[in-house]
N, C-alpha and C positions, 0 to 999 in steps of 0.2 A: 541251675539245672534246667533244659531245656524240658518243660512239662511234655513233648510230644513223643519224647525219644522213650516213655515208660507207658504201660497202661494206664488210662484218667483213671484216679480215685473216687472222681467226682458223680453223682449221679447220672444210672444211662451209660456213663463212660465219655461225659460229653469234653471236648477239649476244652482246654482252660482257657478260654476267649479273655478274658479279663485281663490275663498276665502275660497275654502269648505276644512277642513282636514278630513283626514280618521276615526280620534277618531269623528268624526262631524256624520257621514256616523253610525256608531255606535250609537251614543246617538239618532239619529231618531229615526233609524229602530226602537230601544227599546222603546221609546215612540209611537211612531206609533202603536206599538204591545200594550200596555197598552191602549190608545185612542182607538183599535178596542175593547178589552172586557168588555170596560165601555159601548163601546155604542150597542155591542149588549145584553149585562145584561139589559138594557134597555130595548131593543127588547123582549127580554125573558120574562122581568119582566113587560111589558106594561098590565095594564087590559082591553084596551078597545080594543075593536075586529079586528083581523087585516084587514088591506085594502094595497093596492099601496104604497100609502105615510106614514104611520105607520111602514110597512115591511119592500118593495121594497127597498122604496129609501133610508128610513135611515139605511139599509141596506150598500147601495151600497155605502152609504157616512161616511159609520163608516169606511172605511180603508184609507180614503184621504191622511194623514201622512204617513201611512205604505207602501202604493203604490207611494208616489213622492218618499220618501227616497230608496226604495229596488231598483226600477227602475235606478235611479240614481247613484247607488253602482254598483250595479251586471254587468252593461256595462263597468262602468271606471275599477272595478275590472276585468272583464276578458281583457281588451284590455292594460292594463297598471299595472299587478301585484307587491305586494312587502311586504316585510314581515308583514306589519301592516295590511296593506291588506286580506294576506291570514290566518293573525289571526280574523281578525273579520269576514271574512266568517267562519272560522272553529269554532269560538265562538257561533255566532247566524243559523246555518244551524240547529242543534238538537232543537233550542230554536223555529225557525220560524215552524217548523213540528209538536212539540206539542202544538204550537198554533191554527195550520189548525186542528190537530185533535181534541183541546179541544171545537171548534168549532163544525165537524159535528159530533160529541158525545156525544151533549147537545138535550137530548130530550127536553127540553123545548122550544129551535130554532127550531126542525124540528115537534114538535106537533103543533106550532105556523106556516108554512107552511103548514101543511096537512089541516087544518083551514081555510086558505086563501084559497084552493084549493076547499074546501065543499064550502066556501061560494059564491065565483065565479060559481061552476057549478049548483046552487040554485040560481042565479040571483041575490041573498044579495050584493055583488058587480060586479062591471064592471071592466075589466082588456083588457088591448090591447092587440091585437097578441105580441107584444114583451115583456111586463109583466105577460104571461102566458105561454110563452118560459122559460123566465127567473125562474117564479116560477117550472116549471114543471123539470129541467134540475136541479136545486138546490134540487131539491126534492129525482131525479133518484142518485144525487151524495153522499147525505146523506145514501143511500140506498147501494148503492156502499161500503161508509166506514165505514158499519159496523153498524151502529145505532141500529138496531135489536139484536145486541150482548150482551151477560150478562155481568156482574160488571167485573169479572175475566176477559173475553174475549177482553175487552173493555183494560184494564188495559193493556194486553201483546201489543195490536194492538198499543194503545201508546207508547211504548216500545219499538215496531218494527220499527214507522216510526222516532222516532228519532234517533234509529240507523242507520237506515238507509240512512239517509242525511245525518251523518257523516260522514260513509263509501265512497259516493259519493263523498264529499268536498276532502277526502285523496284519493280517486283512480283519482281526476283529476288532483289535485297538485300532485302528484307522477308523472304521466303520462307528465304534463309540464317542469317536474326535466329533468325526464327518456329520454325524445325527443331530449334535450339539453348536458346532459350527452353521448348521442349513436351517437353524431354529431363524422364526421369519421376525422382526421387528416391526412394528404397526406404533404410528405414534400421532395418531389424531384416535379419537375410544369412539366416535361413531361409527369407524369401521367394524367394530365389532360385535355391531347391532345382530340381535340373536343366541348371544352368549349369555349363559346365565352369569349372575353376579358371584356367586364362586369362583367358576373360573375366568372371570373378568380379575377376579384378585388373583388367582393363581399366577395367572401370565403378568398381572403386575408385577409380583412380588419375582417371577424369575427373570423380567427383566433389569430389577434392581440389583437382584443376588450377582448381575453381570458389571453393576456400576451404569446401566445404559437408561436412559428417559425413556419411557415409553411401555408398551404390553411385548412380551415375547411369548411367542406362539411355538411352542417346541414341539420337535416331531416325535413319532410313533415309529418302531422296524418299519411295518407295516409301509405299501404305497398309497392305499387309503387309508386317511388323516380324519378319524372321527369328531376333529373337530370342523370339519366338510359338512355336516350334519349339519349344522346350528346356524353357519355365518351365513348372513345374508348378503355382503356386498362380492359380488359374483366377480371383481377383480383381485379381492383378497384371497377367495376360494382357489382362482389362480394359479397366483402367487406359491401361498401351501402348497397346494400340487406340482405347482414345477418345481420348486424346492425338493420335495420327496423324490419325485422319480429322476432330478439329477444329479442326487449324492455319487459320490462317488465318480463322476466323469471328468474334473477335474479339479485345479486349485490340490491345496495339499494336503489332500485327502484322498486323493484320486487312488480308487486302487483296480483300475483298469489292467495294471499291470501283474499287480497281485493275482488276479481272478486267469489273467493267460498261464501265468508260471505253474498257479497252484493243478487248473485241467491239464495245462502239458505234459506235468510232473507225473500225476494220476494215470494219464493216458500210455506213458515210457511204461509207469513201475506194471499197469497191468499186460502187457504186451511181455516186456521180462519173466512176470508169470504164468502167463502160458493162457492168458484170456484176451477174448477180439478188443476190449475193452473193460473201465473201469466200470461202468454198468452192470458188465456181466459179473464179473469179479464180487461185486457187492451182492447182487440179485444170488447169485449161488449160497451167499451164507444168511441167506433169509427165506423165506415160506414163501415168497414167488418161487426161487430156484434159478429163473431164466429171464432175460426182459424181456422176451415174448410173451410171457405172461405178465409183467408188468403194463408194457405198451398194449396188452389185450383191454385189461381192466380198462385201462385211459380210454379207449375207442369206443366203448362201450360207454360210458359216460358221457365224452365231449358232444356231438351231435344234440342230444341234448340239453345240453349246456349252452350251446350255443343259440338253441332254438328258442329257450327259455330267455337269454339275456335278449336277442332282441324283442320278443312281444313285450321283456321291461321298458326295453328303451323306446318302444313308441310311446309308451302311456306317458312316460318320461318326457319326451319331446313336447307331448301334447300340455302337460304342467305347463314346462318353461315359456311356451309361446303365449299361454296365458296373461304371467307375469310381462314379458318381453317380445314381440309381435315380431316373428321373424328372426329368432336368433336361433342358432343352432347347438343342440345337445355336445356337449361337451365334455370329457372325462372330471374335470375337477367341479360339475354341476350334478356327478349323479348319484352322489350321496344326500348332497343336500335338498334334491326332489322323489328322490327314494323315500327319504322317512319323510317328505309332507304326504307324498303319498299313500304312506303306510298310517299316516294318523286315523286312517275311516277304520282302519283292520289293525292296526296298533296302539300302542298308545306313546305320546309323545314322552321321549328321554327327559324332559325337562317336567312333565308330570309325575313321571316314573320314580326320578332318581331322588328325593325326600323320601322314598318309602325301603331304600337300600342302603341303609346303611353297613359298614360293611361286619362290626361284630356280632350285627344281628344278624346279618345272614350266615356269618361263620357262625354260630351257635343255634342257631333255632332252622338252619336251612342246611350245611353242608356236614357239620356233627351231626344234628339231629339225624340224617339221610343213613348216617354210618352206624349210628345208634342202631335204628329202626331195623336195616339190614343184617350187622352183624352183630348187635349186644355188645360192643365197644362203647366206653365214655370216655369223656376228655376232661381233663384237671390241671390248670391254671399252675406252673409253678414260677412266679414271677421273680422267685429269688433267683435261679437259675440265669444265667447270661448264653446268650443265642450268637451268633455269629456277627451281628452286628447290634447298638446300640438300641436298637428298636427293637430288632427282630423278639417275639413272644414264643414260651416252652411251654408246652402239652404235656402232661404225661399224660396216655391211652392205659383205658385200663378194662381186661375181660369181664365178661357178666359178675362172675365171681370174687370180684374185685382184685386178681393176680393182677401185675403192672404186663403190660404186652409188651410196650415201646414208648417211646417218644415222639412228639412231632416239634418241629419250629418252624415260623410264620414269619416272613421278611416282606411285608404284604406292601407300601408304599414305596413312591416312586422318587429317585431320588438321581443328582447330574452324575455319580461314581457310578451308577447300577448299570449294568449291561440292560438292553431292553427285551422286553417280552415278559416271559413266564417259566420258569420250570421248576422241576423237582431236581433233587438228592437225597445222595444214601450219606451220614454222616459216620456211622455205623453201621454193617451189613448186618441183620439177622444170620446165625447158626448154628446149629446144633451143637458140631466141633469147640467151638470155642464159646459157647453157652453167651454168647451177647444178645442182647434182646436190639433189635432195632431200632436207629435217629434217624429218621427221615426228615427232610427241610421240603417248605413253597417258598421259591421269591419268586413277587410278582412286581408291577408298575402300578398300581392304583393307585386314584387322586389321595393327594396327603391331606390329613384333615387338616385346619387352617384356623387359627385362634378363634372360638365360639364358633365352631363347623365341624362336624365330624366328617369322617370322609363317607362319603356318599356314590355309590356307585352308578353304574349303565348298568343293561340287564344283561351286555360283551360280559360287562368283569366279570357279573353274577357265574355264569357261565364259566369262566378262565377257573373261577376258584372251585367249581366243580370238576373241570379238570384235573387240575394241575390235583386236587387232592386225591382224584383217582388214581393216578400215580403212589400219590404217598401211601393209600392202601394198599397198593400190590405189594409195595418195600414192608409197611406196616405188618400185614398176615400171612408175608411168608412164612415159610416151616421149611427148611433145607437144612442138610448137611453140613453146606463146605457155602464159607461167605460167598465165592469167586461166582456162585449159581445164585443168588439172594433175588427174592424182589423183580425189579424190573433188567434182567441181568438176562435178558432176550432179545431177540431180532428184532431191528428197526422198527420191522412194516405189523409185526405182534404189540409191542412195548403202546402204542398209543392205542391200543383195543380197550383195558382195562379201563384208561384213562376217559374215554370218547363214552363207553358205557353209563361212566360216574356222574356225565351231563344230563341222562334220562332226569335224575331227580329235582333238578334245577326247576323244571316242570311240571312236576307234581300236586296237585290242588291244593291236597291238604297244607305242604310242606308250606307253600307259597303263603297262603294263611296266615302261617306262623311268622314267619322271617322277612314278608313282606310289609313291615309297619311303619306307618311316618313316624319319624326321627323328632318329632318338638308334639305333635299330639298323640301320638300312639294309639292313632287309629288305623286299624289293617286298610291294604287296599282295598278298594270299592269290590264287589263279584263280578259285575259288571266289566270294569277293567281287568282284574285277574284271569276271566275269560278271556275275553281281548288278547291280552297277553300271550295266553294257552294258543289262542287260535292261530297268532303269527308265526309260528314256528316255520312254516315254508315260504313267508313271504321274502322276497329279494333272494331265492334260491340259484335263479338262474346266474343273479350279478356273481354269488358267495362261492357257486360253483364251480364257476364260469374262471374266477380270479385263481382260484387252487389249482384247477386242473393244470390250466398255460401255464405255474409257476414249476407245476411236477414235469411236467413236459419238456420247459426250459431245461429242469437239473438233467433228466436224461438226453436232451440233444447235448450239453458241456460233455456229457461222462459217455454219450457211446459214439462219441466223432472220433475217426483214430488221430494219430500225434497228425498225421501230415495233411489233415482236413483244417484244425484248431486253426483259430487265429493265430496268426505270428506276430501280430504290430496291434497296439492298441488303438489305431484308427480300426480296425478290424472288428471293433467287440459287437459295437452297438449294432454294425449288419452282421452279425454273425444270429445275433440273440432274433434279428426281427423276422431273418429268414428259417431259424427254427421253430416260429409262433407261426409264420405261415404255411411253411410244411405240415405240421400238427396238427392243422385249420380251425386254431383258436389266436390267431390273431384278428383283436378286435380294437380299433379306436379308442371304443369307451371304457375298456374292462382292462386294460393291463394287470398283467400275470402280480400276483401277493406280492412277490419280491420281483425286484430286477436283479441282472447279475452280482451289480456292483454295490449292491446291498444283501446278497444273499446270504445272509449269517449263517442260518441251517447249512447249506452244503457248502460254504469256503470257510466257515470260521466254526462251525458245528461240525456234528460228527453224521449227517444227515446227506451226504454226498449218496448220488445217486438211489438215494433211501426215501427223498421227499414225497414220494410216490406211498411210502409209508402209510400216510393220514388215509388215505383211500381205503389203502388193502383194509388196513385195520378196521375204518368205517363199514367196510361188507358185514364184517363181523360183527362190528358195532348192531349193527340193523338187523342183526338176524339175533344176537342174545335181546335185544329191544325188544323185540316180538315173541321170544321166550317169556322173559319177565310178564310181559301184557297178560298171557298164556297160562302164569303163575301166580296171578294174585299183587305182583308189580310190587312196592314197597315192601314188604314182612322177611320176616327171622326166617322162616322155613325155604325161600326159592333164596335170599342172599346167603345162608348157608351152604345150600348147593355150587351157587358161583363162587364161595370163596375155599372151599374142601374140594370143587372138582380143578379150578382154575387157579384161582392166586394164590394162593400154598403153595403151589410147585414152583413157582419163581422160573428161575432156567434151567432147573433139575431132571427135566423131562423133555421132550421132543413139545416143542409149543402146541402144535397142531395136536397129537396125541393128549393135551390136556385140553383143547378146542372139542372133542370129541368125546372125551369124559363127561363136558357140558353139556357139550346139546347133543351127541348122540349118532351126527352125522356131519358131512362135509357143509362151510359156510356157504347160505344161499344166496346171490348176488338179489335176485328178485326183491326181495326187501328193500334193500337200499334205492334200486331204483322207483319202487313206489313212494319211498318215502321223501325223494327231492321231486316227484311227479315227472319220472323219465320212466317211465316203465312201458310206454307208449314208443320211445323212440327208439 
């Protein structure tokens, strides 16, 4: 019996990872897909008048199967891939797309909504504020894809979006091949002078894991390579660089082609829907509304961004000539004169990182944070199995000791992992169907290494405050209906929570605690932990500078119409350099986070035209920062407020409407610009 196709018995509700095989993960999904079109043909075909429970909910309960099984796949699959794996993603991603669209392409479902919607504002029925969210968002979304389309129109729009999660499915598995393929080989160990001895082992040991003699230097998403930091021989640093920023451009991994198909495709379907482009189209179902208000935010930033990265790069300049009498600043040198430079107002990674380890910091720094805030604790159930062999299970549990939810932890980096960082829902929080919450973190951090724990940067410190602010918005939801849970909002909303959750990362006290060396268990020095504190805006201009051109990229791909795009893959690479110089953030030394042909977030993610996202969110960011300060900062009494006015409602409510629950009024840009030191410009 396939464990997926019935509710888990098992605590949480967590899927039977133990027992479950990947052809398992398959026959779900596809029954789960069959169980939603029976039961909304139901919906469709019901004759008696709709209401809440005729609609709504059996609605929201025709996808039960579809949503335990896809949830449960799509984690294990991105944190532990393999070929069976990434055949049944690439099997059912065209199939799950014509299924959303044979959905909102059924006039029959959306005339049976506009119904519900006359009969509510006629008083024929009663609907709650969050049954009249839900119907009115379902409605706007119908409307979105296309419902008003003729027979013909309707037929390509199908057309399009199963192409187009195809396309996705192969620009990510390319891009996981291409990362691993572009890993740099080094085979005399004096090149690697400035490595600490951990990862002097690391890279040994994955250059053997390959059968090859020598250290391998594997890469990061990212275009800077933190291990740029450390090396000192200035042709290796190179090397890494050119490797990163030329994934993708060719050999057989190239997905040069992928990246034209997948914007082409983008640029037809929003044009079919009645938008100048896919830009707008996205920007309309997020709290910009318009990319003129996205492209506003950006303009208002870049200037200074740019101002800031070059007063870096002189001081920069001035380093290297030190070392090198006459050479010239170079992108793959300025990471590696960034943090010497940063050691007078920093403190060195390699001093740092004995005092981060990383259960200490999950316990005494990013628990502790959620403790102090919300009177949630965390309890260890290691009998419990996670989505992968490693992965660690949480149960969270309220002041009063009731169980909240769960978390799971997939925290090391491993060759099957996608890279980066993120959250899931493994189960949605809901009132309806009274499930309490599984939220998941996978991240990449160093694996610990026989007699080594894993030991972090003060990046990952960071990463896992993020990424856990996520897990708390899933965590303290309070909603209705799964489909609204958690983090189940707009793009450029969803990393607000998230971005907030890093404030605590820096906190004196907490740092105290969770910052102690790993073999003496003595806290950081004050001295340094200041230090620390005080770097928070150093290297702003480089940090800024890289984000902005990477968001500005995704919108020159998604607001060029079809007949501007490249058409030839000779095409891409002048296509991307003349949209970093229109935007006038193209700079030599800074190139944008991502390049195209690594852009996970908008060709292989769901961050197409959204990447602009990190920004919008960060305003907010910076303006609930200055709240918090305002309130007393760490305590029960102002994290109460943020989690009763904001993260409770999940996507239940209008996002902004619970933005303003918060704080009271509209989010202040002023803030954020004080706080990267552009508030001048």
């Amino acid at each position: 019996m396939n464990p997926l196709l019935t509710p888990s018995t098992l605590p949480f509700q967590l899927p039977d990872y133990a027992n479950l095989t990947d052809a398992q993960f398959k026959e779900a999904i596809e029954e789960g897909l069959a169980q939603q079109r029976a039961a909304l043909e139901a919906i469709a075909t019901n004759p008696e008048a709709p209401d809440a429970e005729n609609t709504i909910i059996a609605w929201e309960l025709s996808s039960a199967t579809l949503d335990r099984a896809g949830s449960a796949f799509w984690v294990a699959k991105a944190a532990d891939a393999n070929e069976q794996r990434d055949a049944v993603e690439t099997a059912l991603a065209p199939r799950l797309a014509e299924h959303n669209s044979m959905i909102l392409l059924d006039s029959r479902l959306f005339n049976r909504l506009v119904r519900l919607r006359d009969r509510a504002d006629t008083g024929e029925v009663t609907l709650s504020e969050q049954d009249r969210y839900w119907l009115d968002e379902h409605i706007r979304e119908f409307e979105r894809s296309g419902i008003a389309l003729d027979d013909a129109a309707q037929q390509r729009l199908r057309e399009l979006n199963v192409e187009l999660a195809g396309l996705s499915v192969a620009f990510e598995q390319a891009l996981v091949d291409g990362r691993n393929a572009s890993a740099v080989l080094v085979t005399d160990r004096s090149d690697l002078a400035g490595l600490g001895d951990e990862e002097v082992k690391a890279a040994r040991e994955a250059a053997q894991a390959l059968g090859q003699e020598g250290w391998l230097i594997e890469l990061t998403n990212t275009t800077g390579q933190p291990v740029l930091a450390d090396l000192v021989n200035r042709d290796l640093r190179r090397r890494v660089f050119e490797a990163s920023v030329g994934r993708g451009l060719s050999g057989p991994y190239d997905t040069r082609q992928l990246v034209l198909d997948i914007a082409r495709r983008r640029a037809e379907r929003a044009r079919l829907l009645g938008y100048e482009h896919h830009a707008a189209w996205v920007a309309a179902d997020g709290c910009a509304r318009t990319t003129e208000a996205v492209l506003g935010l950006l303009r208002q930033v870049t200037p200074g961004a740019v101002e800031l990265a070059n007063r870096e790069a002189e001081e920069l300049q001035q380093a290297l000539e030190e070392d090198e009498p006459g050479a010239r600043l170079a992108a793959w040198d300025w990471e590696h004169y960034a943090a010497k430079q940063a050691a007078s107002k920093t403190i060195d990674p390699a001093v740092l990182r004995p005092y981060l380890e990383y259960h200490r910091v999950l316990h005494e720094g990013v628990f502790a944070a959620a403790t102090a805030l919300y009177g949630i604790t965390f309890h260890a159930r290691p009998e419990l199995h996670g989505f992968t062999g490693e992965s660690e299970v949480y149960e969270v549990c309220e002041t009063d000791g009731s169980t909240l939810g769960a978390v799971i932890l997939d925290p090391f980096t491993r060759n099957t992992k996608r890279g980066g960082a993120w959250m899931t829902s493994i189960v949605d929080q809901a009132d309806l169907t009274k499930a309490l919450p599984v939220v998941t973190n996978t991240c990449n951090f160093p694996r610990p290494t026989e007699g080594s724990p894993s030991l972090l940067s003060w990046d990952n410190v960071i990463t896992m405050f993020h990424e856990f602010g996520h897990a708390l918005h899933g965590l303290l939801s309070k909603v209705r209906y799964p489909s609204r849970s958690g983090t189940a909002v707009p793009r450029d909303f969803v990393e607000f929570p998230s971005q907030v959750n890093e404030l605590w990362a820096w906190d004196a006290k907490l740092i105290s605690r969770f910052a102690v060396h790993h073999e003496t268990g003595a806290p950081l020095p004050a001295a340094l932990a200041e230090r620390l504190r005080a770097s928070r805006s150093v290297g702003e201009g480089h940090h800024t500078l890289e984000l902005v051109a990477a968001m500005l990229l995704d919108q020159a791909w998604h607001s060029t119409t079809l007949e501007e795009l490249p058409a030839s893959v000779d095409e891409l690479e002048g296509f991307e350099a003349a949209a970093l110089q229109r935007a006038g953030v193209a700079h030599e030394l800074v190139p944008p986070r991502y390049r195209s042909c690594y852009f996970s977030h908008i060709f292989g993610g769901g961050y197409a035209a959204a990447y602009y996202g990190y920004l919008w969110a960060e305003v907010m960011d910076a303006d609930a920062c200055a709240w918090f300060k305002d309130n007393g900062g760490l305590n029960r009494e102002a994290g109460e407020h943020f989690r009763r006015e904001l993260l409770r409602h999940g996507g239940s409510i209008e996002p902004m409407e619970s933005w303003r629950g918060f704080r009271g009024a509209e989010p202040d840009v002023s803030h954020l610009l004080r706080r990267k030191g552009l508030a001048n410009a």
